[in-house]
C-alpha positions as a Markdown table, in Angstrom:
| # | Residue | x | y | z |
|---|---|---|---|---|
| 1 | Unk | -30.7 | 12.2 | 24.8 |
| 2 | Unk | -27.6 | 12.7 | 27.1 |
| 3 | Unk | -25.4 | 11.0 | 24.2 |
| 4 | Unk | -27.0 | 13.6 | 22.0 |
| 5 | Unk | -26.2 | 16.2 | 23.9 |
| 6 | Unk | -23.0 | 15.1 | 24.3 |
| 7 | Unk | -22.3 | 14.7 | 20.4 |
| 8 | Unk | -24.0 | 18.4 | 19.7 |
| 9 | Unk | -21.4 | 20.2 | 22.5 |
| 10 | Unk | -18.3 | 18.6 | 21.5 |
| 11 | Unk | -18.7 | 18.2 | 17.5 |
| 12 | Unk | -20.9 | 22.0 | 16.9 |
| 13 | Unk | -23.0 | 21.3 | 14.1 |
| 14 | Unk | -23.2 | 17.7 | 13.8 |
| 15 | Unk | -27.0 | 17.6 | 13.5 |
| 16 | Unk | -26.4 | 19.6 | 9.9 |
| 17 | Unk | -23.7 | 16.8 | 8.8 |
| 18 | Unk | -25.6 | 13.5 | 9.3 |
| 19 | Unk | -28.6 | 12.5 | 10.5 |
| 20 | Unk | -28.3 | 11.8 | 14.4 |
| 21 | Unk | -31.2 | 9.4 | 14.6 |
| 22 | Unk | -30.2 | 7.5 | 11.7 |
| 23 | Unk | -27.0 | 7.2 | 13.4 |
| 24 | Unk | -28.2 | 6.7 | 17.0 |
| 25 | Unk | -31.5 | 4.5 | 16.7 |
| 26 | Unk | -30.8 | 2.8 | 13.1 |
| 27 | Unk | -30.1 | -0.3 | 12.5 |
| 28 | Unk | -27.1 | -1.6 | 10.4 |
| 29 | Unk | -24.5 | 1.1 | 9.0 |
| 30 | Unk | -25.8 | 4.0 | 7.9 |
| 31 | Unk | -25.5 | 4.9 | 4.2 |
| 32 | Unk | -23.3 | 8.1 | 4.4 |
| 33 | Unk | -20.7 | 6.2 | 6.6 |
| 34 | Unk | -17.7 | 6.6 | 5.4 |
| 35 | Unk | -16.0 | 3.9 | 3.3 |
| 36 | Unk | -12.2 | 2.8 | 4.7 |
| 37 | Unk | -9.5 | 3.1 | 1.7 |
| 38 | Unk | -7.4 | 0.6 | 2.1 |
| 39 | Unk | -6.3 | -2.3 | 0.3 |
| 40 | Unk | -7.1 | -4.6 | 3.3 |
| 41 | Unk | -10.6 | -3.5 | 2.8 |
| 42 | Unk | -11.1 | -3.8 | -0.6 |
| 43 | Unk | -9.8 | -7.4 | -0.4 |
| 44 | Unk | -12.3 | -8.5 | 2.4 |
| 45 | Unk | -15.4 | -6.6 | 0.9 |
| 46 | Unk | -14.5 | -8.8 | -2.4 |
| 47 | Unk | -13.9 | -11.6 | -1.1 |
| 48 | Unk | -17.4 | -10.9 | 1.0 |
| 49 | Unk | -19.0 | -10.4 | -2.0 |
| 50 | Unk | -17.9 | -13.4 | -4.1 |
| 51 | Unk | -18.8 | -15.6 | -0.4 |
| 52 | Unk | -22.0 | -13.9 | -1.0 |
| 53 | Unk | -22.3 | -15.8 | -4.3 |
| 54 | Unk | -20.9 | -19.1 | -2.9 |
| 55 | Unk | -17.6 | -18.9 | -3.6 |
| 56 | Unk | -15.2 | -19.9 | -0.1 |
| 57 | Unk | -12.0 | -18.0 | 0.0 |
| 58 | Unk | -8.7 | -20.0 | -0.6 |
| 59 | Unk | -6.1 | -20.6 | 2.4 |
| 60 | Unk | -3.7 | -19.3 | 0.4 |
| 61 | Unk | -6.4 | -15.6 | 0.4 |
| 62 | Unk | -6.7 | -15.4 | 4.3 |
| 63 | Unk | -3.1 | -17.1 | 5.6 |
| 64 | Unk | -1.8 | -13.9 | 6.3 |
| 65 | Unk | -5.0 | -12.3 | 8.2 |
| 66 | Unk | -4.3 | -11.7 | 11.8 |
């Protein structure tokens, strides 16, 4: 409740942009989290993705990850 209070004093109106408890008590990220635009990104959440279906990411795909 002090977190909430907190969030509504410094951010006014935050309670009308996204659902706090979602946010607060919800597992997992919530569905209107913003998505990062970057090319990093997009490569991981592929790569995810095609993991997901059982396929392992080349060396020659993550060498440069730091």
């Amino acid at each position: 409740e002090t977190f909430l209070d907190f969030l509504k004093a410094n951010i006014p109106g935050i309670e009308n942009q996204i659902d706090l408890v979602l946010w607060t008590e919800g597992t997992g990220i919530p569905s209107d989290a913003y998505e990062p635009d970057s090319s990093a990104y997009k490569t991981i959440v592929s790569l995810a993705n095609e993991f997901v279906n059982g396929r392992m990411p080349g060396d020659d795909e993550i060498a440069e990850w730091q």
